[in-house]
C-alpha atoms as an extended CHARMM CRD file, in Angstrom:
* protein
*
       238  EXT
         1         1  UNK       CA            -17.5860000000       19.9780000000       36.4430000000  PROA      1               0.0000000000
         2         2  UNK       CA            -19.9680000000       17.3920000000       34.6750000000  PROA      2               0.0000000000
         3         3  UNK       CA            -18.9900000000       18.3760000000       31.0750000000  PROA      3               0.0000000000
         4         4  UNK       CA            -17.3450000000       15.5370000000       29.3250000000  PROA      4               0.0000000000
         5         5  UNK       CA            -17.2190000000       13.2170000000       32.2680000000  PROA      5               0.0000000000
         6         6  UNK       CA            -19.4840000000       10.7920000000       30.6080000000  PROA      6               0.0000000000
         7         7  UNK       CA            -18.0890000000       10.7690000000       27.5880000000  PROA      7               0.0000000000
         8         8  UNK       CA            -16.3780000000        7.1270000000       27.4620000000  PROA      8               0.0000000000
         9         9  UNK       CA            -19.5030000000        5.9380000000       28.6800000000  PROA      9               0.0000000000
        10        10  UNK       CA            -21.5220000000        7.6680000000       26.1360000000  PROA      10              0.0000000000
        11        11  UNK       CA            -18.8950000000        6.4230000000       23.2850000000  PROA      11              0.0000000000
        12        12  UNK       CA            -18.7040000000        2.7530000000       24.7540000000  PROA      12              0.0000000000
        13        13  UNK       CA            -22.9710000000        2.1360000000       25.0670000000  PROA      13              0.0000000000
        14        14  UNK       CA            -23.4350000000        3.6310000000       21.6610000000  PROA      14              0.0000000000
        15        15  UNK       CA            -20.6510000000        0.9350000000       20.4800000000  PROA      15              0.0000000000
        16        16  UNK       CA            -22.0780000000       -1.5190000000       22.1590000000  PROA      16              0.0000000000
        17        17  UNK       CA            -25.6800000000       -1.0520000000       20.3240000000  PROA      17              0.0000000000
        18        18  UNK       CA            -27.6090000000        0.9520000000       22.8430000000  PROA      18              0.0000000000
        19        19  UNK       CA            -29.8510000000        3.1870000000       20.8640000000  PROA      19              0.0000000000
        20        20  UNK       CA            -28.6140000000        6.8960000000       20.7000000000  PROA      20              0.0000000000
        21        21  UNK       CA            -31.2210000000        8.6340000000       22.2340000000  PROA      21              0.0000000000
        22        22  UNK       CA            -31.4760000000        6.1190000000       25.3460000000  PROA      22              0.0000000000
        23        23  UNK       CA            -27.9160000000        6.9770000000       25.3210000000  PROA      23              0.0000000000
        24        24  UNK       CA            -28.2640000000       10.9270000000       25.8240000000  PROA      24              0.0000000000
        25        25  UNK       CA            -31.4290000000       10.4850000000       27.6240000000  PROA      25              0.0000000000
        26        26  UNK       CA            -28.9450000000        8.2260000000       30.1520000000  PROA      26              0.0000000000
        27        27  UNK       CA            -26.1450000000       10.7630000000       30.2980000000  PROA      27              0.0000000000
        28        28  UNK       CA            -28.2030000000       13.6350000000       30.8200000000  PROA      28              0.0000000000
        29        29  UNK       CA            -29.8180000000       11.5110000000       33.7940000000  PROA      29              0.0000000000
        30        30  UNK       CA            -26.0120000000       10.6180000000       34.7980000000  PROA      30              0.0000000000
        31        31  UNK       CA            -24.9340000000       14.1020000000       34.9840000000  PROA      31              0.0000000000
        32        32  UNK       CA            -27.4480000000       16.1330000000       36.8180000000  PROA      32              0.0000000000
        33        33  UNK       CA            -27.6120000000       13.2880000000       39.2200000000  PROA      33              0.0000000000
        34        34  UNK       CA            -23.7220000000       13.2990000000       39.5080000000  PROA      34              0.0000000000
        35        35  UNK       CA            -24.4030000000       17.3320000000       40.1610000000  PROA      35              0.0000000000
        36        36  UNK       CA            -27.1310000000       16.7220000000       42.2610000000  PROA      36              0.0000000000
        37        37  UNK       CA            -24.5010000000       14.6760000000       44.7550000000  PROA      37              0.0000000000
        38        38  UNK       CA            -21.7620000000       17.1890000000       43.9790000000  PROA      38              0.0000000000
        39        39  UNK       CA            -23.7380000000       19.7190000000       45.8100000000  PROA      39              0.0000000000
        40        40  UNK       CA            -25.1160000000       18.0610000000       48.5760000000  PROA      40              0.0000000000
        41        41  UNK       CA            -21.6340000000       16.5520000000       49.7340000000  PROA      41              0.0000000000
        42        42  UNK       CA            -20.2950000000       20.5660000000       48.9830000000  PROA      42              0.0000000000
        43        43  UNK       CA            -22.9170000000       21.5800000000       51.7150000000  PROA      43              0.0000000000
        44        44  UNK       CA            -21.2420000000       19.3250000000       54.4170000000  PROA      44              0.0000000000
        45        45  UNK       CA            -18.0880000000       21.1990000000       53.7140000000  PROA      45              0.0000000000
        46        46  UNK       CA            -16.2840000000       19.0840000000       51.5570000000  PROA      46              0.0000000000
        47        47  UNK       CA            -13.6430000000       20.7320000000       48.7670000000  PROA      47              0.0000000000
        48        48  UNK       CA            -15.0660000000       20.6080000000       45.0520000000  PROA      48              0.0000000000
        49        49  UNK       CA            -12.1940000000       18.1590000000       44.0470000000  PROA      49              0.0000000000
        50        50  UNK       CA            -13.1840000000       15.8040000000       47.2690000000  PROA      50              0.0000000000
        51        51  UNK       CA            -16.9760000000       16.2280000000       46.6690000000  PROA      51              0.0000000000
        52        52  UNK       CA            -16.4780000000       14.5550000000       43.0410000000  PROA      52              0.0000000000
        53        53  UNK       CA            -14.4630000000       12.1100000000       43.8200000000  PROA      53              0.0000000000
        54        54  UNK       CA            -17.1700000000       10.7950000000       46.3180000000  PROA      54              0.0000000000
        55        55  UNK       CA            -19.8830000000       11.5400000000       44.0670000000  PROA      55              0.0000000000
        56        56  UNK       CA            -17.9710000000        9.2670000000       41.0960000000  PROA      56              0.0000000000
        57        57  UNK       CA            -17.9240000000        6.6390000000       43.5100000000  PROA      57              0.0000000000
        58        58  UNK       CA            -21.3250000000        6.2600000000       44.8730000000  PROA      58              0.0000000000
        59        59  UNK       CA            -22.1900000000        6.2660000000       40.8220000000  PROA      59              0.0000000000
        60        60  UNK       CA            -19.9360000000        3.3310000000       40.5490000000  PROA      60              0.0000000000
        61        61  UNK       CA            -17.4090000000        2.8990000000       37.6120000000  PROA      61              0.0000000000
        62        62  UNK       CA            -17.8500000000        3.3340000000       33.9100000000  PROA      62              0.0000000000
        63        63  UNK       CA            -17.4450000000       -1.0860000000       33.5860000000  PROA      63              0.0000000000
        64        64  UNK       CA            -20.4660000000       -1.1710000000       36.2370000000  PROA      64              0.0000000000
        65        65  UNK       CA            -22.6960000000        1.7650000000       34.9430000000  PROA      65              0.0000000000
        66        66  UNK       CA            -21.9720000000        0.4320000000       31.0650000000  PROA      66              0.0000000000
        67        67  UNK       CA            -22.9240000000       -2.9220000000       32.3870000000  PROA      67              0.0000000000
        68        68  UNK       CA            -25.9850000000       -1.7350000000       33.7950000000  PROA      68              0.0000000000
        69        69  UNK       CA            -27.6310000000       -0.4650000000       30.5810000000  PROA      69              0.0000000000
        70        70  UNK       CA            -25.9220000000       -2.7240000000       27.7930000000  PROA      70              0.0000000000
        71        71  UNK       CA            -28.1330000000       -5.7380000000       30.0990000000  PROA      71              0.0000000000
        72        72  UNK       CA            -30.9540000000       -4.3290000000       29.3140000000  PROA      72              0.0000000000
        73        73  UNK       CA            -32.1490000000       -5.7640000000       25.6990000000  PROA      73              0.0000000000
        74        74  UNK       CA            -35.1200000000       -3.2120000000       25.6860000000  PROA      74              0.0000000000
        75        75  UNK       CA            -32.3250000000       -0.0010000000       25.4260000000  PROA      75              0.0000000000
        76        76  UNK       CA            -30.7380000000       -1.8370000000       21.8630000000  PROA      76              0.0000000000
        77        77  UNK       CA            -30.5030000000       -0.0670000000       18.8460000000  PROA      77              0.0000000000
        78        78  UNK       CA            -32.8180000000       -1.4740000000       16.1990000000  PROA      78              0.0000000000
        79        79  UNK       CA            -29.1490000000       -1.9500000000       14.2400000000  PROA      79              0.0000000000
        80        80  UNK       CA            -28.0310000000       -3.9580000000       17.2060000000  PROA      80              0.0000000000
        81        81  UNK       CA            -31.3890000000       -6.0790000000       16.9680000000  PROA      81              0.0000000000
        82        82  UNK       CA            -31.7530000000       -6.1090000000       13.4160000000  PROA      82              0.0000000000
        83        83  UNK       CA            -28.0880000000       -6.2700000000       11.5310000000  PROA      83              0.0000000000
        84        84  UNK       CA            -29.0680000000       -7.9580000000        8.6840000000  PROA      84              0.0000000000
        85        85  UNK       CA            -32.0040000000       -5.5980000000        8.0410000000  PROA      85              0.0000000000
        86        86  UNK       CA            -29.3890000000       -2.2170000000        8.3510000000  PROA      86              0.0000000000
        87        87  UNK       CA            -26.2070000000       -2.9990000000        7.1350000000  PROA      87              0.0000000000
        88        88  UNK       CA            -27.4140000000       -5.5870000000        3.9450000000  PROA      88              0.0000000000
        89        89  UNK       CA            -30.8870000000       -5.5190000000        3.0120000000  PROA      89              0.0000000000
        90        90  UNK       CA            -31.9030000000       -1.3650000000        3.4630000000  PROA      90              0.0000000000
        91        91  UNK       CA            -28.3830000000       -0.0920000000        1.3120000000  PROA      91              0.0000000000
        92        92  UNK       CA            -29.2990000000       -2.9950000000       -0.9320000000  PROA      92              0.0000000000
        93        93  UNK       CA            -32.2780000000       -1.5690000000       -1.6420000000  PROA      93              0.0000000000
        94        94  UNK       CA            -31.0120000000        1.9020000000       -1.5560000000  PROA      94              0.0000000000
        95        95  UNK       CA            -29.1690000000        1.2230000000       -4.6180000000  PROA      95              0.0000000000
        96        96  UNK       CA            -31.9800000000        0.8280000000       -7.0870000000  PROA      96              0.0000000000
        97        97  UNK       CA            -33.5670000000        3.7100000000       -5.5530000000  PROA      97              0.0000000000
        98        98  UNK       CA            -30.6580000000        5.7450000000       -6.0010000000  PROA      98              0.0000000000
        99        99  UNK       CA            -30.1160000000        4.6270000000       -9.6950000000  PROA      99              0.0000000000
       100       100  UNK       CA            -33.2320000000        5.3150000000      -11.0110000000  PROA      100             0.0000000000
       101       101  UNK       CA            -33.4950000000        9.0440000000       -9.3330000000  PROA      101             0.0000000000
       102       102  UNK       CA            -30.3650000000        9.5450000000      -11.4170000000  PROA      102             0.0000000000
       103       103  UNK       CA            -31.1990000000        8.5520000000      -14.8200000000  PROA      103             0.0000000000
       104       104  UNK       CA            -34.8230000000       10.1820000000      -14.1720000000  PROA      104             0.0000000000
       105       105  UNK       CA            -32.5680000000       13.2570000000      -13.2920000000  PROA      105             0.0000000000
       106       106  UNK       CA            -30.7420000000       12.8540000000      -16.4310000000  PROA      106             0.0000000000
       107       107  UNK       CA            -33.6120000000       12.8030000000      -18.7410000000  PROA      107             0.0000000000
       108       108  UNK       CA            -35.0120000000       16.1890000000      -16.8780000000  PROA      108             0.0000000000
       109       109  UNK       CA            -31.8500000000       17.4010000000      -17.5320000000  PROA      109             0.0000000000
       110       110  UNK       CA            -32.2290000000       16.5220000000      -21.2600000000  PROA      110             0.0000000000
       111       111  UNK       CA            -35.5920000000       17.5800000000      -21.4300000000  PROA      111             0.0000000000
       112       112  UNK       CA            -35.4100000000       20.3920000000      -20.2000000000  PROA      112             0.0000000000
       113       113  UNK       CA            -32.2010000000       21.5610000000      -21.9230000000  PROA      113             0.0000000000
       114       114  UNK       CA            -33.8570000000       20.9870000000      -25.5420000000  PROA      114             0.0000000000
       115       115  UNK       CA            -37.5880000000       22.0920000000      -24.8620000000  PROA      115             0.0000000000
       116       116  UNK       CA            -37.4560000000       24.6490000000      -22.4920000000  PROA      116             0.0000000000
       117       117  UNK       CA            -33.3870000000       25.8320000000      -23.2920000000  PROA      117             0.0000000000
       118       118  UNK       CA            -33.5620000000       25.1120000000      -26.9280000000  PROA      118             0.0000000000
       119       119  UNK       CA            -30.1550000000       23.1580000000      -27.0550000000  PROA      119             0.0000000000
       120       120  UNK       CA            -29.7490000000       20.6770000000      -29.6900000000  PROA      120             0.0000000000
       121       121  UNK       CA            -26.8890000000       17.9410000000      -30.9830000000  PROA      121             0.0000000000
       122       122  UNK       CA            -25.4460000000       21.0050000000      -32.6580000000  PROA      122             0.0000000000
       123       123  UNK       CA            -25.5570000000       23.5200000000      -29.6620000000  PROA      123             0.0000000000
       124       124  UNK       CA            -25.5070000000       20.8420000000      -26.6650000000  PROA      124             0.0000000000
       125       125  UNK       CA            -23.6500000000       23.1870000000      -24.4040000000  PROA      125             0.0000000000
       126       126  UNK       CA            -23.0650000000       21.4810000000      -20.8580000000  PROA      126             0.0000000000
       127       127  UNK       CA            -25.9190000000       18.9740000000      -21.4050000000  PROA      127             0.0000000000
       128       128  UNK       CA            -23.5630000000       15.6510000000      -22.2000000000  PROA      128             0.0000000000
       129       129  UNK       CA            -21.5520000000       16.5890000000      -19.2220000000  PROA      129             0.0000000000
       130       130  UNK       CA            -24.6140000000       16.9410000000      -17.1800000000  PROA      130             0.0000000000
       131       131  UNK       CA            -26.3550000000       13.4070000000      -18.1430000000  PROA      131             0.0000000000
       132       132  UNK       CA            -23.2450000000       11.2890000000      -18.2680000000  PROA      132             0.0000000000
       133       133  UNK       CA            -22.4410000000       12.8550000000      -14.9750000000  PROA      133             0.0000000000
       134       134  UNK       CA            -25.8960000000       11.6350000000      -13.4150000000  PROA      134             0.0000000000
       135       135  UNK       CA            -25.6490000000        8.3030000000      -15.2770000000  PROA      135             0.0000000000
       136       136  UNK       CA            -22.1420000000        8.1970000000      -13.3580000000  PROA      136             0.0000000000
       137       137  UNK       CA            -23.2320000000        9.0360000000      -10.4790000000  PROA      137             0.0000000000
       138       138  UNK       CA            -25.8320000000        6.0570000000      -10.5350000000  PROA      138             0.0000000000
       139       139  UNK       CA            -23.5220000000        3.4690000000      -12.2490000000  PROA      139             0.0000000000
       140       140  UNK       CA            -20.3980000000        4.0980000000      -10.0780000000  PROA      140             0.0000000000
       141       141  UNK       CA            -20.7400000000        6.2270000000       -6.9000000000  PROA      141             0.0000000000
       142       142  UNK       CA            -24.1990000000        5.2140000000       -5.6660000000  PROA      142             0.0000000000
       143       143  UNK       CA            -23.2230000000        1.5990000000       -4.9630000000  PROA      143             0.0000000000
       144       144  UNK       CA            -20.2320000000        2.8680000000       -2.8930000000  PROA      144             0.0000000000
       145       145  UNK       CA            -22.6130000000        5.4260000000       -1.1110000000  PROA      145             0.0000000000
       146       146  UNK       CA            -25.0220000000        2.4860000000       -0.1540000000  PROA      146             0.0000000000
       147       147  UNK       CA            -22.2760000000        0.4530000000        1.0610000000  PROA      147             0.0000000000
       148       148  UNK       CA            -20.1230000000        3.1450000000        2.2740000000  PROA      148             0.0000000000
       149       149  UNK       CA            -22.9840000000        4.2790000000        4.5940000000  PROA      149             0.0000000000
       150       150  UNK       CA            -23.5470000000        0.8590000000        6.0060000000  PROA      150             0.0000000000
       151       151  UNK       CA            -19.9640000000        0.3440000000        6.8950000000  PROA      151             0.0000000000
       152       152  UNK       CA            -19.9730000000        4.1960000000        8.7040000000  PROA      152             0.0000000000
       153       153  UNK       CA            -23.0480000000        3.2290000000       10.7530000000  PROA      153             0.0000000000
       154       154  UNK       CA            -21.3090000000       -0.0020000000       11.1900000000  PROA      154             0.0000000000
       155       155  UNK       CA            -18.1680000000        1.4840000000       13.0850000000  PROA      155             0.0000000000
       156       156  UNK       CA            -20.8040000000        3.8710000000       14.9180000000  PROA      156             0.0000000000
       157       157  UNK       CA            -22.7110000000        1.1910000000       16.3500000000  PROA      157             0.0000000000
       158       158  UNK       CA            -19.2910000000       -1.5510000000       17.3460000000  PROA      158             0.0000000000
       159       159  UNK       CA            -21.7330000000       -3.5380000000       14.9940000000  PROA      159             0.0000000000
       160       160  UNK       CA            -19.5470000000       -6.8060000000       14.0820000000  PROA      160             0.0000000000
       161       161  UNK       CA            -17.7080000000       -7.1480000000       10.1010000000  PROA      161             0.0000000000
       162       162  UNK       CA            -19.5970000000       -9.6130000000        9.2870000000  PROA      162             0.0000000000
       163       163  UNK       CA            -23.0790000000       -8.3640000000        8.0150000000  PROA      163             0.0000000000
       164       164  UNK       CA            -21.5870000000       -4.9230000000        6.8640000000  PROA      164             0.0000000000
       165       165  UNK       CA            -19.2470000000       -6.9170000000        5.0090000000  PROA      165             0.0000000000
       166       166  UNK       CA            -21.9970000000       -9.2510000000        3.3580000000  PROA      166             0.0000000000
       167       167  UNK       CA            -23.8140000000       -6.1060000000        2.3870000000  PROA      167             0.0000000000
       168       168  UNK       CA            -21.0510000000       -4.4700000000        0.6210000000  PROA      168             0.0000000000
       169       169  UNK       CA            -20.6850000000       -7.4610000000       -1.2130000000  PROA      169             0.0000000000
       170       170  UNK       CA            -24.2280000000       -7.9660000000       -2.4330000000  PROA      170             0.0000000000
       171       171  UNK       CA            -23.9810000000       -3.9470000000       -3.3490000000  PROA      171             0.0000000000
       172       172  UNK       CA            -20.8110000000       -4.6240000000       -5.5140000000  PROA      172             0.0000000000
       173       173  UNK       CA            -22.6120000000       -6.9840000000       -7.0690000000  PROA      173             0.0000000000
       174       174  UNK       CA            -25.2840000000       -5.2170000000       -7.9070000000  PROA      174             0.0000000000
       175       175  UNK       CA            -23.8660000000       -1.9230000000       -8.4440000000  PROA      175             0.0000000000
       176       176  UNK       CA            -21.3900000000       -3.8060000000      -11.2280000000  PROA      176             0.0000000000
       177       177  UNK       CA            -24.9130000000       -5.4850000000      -13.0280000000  PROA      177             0.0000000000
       178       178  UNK       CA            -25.7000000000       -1.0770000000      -14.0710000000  PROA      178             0.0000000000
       179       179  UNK       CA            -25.8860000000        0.0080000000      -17.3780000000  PROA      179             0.0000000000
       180       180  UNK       CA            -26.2590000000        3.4990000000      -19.0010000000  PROA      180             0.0000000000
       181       181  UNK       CA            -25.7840000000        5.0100000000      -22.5380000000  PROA      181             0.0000000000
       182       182  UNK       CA            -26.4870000000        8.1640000000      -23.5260000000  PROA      182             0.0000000000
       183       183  UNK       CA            -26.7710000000        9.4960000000      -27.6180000000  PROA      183             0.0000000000
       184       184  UNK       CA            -27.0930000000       12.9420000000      -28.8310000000  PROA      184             0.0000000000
       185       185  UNK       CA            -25.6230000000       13.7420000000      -32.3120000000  PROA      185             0.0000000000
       186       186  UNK       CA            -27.1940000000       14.7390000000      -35.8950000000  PROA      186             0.0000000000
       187       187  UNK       CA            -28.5810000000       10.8050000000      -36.4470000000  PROA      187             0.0000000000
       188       188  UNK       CA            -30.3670000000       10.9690000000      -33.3410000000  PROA      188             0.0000000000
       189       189  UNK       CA            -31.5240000000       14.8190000000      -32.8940000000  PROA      189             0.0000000000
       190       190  UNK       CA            -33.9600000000       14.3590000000      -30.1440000000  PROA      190             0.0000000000
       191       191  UNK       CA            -31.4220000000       11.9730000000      -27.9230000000  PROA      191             0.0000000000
       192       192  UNK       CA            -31.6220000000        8.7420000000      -26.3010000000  PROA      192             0.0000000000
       193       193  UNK       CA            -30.7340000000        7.5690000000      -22.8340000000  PROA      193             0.0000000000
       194       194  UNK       CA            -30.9570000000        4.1720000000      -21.4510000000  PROA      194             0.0000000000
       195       195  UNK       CA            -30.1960000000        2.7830000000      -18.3580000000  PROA      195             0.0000000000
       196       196  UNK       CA            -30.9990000000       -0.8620000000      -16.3870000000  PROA      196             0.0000000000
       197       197  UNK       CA            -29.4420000000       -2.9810000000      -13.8130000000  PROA      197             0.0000000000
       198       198  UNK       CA            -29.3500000000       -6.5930000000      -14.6800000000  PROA      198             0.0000000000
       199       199  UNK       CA            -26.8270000000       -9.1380000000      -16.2900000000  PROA      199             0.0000000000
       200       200  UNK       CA            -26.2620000000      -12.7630000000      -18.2760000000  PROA      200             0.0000000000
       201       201  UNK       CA            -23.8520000000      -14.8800000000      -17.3510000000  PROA      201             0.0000000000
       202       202  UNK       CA            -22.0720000000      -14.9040000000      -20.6930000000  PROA      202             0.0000000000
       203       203  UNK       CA            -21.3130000000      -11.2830000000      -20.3420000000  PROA      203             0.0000000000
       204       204  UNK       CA            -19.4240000000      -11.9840000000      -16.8440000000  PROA      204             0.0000000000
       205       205  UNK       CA            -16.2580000000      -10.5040000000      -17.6580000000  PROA      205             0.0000000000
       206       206  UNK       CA            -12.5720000000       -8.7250000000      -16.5720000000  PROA      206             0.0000000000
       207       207  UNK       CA            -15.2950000000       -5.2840000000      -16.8600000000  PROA      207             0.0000000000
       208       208  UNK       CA            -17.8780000000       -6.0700000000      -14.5320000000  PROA      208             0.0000000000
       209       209  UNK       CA            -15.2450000000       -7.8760000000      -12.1390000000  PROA      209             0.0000000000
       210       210  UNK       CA            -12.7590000000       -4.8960000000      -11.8590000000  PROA      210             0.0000000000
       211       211  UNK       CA            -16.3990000000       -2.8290000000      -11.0910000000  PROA      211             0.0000000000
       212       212  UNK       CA            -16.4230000000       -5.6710000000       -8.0630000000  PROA      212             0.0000000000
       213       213  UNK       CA            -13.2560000000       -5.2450000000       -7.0720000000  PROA      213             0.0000000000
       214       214  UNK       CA            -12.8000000000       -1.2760000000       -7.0310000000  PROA      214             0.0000000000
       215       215  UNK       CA            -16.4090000000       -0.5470000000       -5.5240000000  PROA      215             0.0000000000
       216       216  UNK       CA            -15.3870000000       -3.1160000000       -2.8090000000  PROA      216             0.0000000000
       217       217  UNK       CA            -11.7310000000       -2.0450000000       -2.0140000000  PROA      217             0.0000000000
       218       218  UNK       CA            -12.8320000000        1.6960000000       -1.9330000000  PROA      218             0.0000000000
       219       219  UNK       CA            -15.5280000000        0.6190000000        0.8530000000  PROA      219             0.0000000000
       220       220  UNK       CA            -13.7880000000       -2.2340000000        2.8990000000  PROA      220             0.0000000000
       221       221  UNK       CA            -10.6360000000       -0.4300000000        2.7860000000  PROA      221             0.0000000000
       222       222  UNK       CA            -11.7230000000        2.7150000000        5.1300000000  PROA      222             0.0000000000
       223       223  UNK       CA            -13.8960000000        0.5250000000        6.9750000000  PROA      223             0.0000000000
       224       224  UNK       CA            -11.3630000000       -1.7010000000        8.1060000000  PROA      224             0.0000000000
       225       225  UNK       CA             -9.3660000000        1.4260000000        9.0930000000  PROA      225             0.0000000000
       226       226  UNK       CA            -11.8200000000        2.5890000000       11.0650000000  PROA      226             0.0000000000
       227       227  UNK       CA            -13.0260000000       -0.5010000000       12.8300000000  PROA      227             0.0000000000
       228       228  UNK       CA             -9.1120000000       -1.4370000000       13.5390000000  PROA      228             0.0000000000
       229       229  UNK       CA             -8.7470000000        2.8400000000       15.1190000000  PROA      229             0.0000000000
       230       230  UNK       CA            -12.3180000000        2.5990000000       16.8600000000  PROA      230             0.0000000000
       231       231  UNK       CA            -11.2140000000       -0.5890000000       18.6080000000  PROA      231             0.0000000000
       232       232  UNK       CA             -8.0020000000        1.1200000000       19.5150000000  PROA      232             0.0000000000
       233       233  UNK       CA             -9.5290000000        3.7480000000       21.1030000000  PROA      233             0.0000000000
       234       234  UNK       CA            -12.0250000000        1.9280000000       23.1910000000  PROA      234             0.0000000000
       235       235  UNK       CA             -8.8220000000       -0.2000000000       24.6440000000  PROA      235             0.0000000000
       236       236  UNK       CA             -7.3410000000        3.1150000000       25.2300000000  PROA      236             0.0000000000
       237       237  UNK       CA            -10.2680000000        4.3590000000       27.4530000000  PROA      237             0.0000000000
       238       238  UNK       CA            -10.2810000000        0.7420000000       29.2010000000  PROA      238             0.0000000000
């Protein structure tokens, strides 16, 4: 059987930046061809168990077929080719993105809540929960989302620490530079949220650093788990 017999191989090119559909379209090409000499050394009268054992070695070892493809530049991943383009500069940008979808999300929710629900400062109901929730989400989680991400694809791809690590940075960075208020009582009836991402130098404080520190321990952390278990497991299968 073919199942699963290519599945090192499949783990250790995809680690090693080959793109991941080269890497099925190679497997696939592996395993009917494997099957293909399966049956033709069955029909010289050769046991199943035999037949695949010959087969396996006329397809050479997983070190010589992995070799094979990982030479060829052509089969890379564009997050092999390009590191500092996936892992720094695309969550970097990611982050804005995701900031302003959430306090644009925020004032729907307000919006809609007092025109259309007919909620006031009186009668908010689930409204301040809702828009400090989505200002939340784009102060505090989406930096470790952006960074997060890049570190996941990171350990997907064997891609090295360095530029995932750089990026997660830069996103802490960032992500700690967010601001968002939100005011809804009897002095200000209709509401007011504001949100921006920028900071002076003056305002550099034990605040934005702890924002730093927390966004980058909550990424780095996992991903250094992972990398350390990843590279365990490709020893392993050596």
């Amino acid at each position: 059987m073919t199942a699963g017999r290519f599945a090192g191989l499949s783990r250790r090119l995809l680690r090693a930046g080959v793109a991941p559909q080269h890497v099925t379209r190679l497997i696939a090409e592996l395993e009917a061809h494997f099957a293909d000499v399966v049956a033709e050394l069955r029909s010289t009268g050769l046991s199943p168990l035999e037949s695949e054992l010959q087969a396996a070695f006329r397809l050479g070892t997983e070190d010589v077929l992995a070799a094979s493809v990982i030479a060829r530049s052509e089969l890379q991943s564009w997050s092999r080719q390009w590191p500092w383009l996936t892992f720094v500069l695309l969550p970097l940008f990611a982050l804005p993105l995701q900031f302003a979808l959430s306090m644009l999300a925020a004032a729907g929710a307000l919006n809609f809540s007092t025109r259309v629900l007919g909620l006031s400062a009186f009668h908010p109901g689930a409204v301040p929960w809702v828009v400090q929730g989505l200002q939340a989400y784009g102060t505090w989680i989406a930096p470790m989302l952006a960074a997060g991400a890049a570190c996941f694809l990171a350990v997907r791809r064997g891609a090295p620490a360095f530029w995932p690590i750089v990026g997660s940075a830069l996103i802490a960075l960032a992500g700690a530079s967010t601001n968002a208020s939100f005011e809804w009582s009897s002095a200000v009836p209709r509401g007011v949220l504001s949100g921006g991402i920028g900071i002076r130098f003056p305002d550099v404080g034990i605040a934005w650093s702890l924002r730093v520190i927390l966004t980058l321990l909550i990424v780095l952390v996992p991903y250094v788990w992972l990398r350390s278990r990843a590279a365990s497991t490709l020893r392993v299968e050596h």
